[in-house]
C-alpha positions as CSV (number, residue, x, y, z in Angstrom):
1,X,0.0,0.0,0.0
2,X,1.2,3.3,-1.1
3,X,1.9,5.6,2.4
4,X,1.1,9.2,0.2
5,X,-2.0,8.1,-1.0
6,X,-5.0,9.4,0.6
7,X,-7.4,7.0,3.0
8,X,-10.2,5.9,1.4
9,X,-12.9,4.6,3.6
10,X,-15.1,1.5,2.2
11,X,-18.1,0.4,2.8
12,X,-19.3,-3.2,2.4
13,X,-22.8,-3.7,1.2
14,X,-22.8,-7.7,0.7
15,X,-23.8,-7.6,4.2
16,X,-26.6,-4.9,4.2
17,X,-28.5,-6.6,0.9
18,X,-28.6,-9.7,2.4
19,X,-30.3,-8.2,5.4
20,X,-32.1,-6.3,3.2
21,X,-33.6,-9.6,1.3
22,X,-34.7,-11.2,4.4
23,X,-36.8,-8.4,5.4
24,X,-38.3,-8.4,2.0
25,X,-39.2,-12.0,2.6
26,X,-40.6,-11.3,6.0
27,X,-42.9,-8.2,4.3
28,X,-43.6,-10.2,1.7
29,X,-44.8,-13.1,3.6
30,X,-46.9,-11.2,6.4
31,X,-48.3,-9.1,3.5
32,X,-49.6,-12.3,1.7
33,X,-51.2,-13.7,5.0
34,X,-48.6,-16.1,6.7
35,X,-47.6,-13.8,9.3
36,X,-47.8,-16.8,11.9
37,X,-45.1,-18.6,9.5
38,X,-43.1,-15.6,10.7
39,X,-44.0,-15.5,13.9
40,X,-43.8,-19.3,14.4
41,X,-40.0,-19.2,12.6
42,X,-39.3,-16.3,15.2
43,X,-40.4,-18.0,18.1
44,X,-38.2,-20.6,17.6
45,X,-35.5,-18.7,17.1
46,X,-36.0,-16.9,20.0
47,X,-36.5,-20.5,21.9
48,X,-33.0,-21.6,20.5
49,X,-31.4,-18.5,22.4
50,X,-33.4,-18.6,25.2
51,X,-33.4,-22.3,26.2
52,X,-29.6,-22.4,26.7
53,X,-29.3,-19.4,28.2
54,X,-32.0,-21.0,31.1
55,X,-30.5,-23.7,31.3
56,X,-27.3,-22.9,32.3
57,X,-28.8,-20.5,35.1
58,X,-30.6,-23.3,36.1
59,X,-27.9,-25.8,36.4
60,X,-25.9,-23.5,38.4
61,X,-28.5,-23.1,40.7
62,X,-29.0,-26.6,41.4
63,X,-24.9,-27.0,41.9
64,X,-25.4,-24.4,44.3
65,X,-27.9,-26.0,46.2
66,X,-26.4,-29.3,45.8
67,X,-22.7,-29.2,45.7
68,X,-21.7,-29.7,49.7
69,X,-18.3,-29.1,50.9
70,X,-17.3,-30.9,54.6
71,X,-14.2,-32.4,55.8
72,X,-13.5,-36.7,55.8
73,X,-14.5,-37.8,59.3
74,X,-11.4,-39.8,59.2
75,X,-8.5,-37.8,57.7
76,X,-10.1,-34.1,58.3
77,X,-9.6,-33.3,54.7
78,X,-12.1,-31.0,53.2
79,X,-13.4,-31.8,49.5
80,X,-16.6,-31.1,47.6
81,X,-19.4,-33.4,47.0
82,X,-23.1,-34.2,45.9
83,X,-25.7,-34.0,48.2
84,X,-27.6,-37.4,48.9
85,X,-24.9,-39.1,47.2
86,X,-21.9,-41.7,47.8
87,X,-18.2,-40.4,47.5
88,X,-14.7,-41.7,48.3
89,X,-12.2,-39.6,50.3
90,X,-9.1,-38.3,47.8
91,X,-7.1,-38.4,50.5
92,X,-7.9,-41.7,52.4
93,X,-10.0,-43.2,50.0
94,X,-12.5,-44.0,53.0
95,X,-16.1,-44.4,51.2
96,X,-18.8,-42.1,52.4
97,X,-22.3,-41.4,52.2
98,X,-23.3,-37.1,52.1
99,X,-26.4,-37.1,54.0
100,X,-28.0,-33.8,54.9
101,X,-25.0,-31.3,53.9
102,X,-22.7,-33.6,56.0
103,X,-20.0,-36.6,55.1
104,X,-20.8,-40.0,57.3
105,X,-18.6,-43.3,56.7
106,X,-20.4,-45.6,54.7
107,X,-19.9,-48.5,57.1
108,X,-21.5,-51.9,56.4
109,X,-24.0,-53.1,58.3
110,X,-24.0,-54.4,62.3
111,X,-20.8,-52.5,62.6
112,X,-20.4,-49.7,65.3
113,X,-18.4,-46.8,65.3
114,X,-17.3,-45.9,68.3
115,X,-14.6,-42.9,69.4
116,X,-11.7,-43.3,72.1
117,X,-11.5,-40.6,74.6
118,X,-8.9,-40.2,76.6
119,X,-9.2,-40.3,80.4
120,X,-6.9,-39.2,82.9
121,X,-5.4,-41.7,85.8
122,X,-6.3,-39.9,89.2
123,X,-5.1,-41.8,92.8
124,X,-7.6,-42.5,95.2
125,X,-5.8,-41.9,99.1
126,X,-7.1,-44.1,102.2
């Protein structure tokens, strides 16, 4: 390109007449009396933008409401997991069941759980 000449400043139209065509169509076809052709072809399109768009909103809500983040009852490490669901710990890969917004061991049945506690020795004098 030639740095003396002047700027000239174009405009593509091959854009604008094919714009301009489909809103010919458009007049054309409500003018003939199949409006609701147009109306049913732009409801859908609206539908194809506006499903997605609802959807996502909607899945993030129920992650929000779902998605539960505690800490291993045996290891203390804290992770994320589904609500109402089974999980393994990452760190000691002890199974557990999420039960109301909180991680239990998934234990198999007639076992018991119990937890030591430590008492201290104390000398009884005569």
């Amino acid at each position: 390109m030639n740095e003396n000449s002047p700027k000239t400043f174009q405009i593509n139209l091959s854009n604008l007449s094919f714009w301009l065509a489909i809103a010919g169509i458009v007049w054309l076809l409500g003018a003939v009396g199949l409006g609701w052709l147009v109306n049913g072809v732009l409801i859908l399109f609206g539908l194809m933008i506006l499903i997605p768009i609802l959807g996502v909103f909607g899945f993030r809500w129920w992650l929000k409401r779902n998605i539960i983040e505690d800490k291993c009852p045996m290891c203390d490490y804290e992770f994320q997991a589904l609500n109402n669901t089974e999980a393994e710990c990452p760190s000691c890969k002890e199974p557990l069941k999420i039960n109301n917004g909180r991680f239990q061991r998934l234990t198999p049945p007639g076992t018991i759980d119990v937890e030591a506690v430590e008492v201290t020795a104390q000398t009884i004098e005569d």
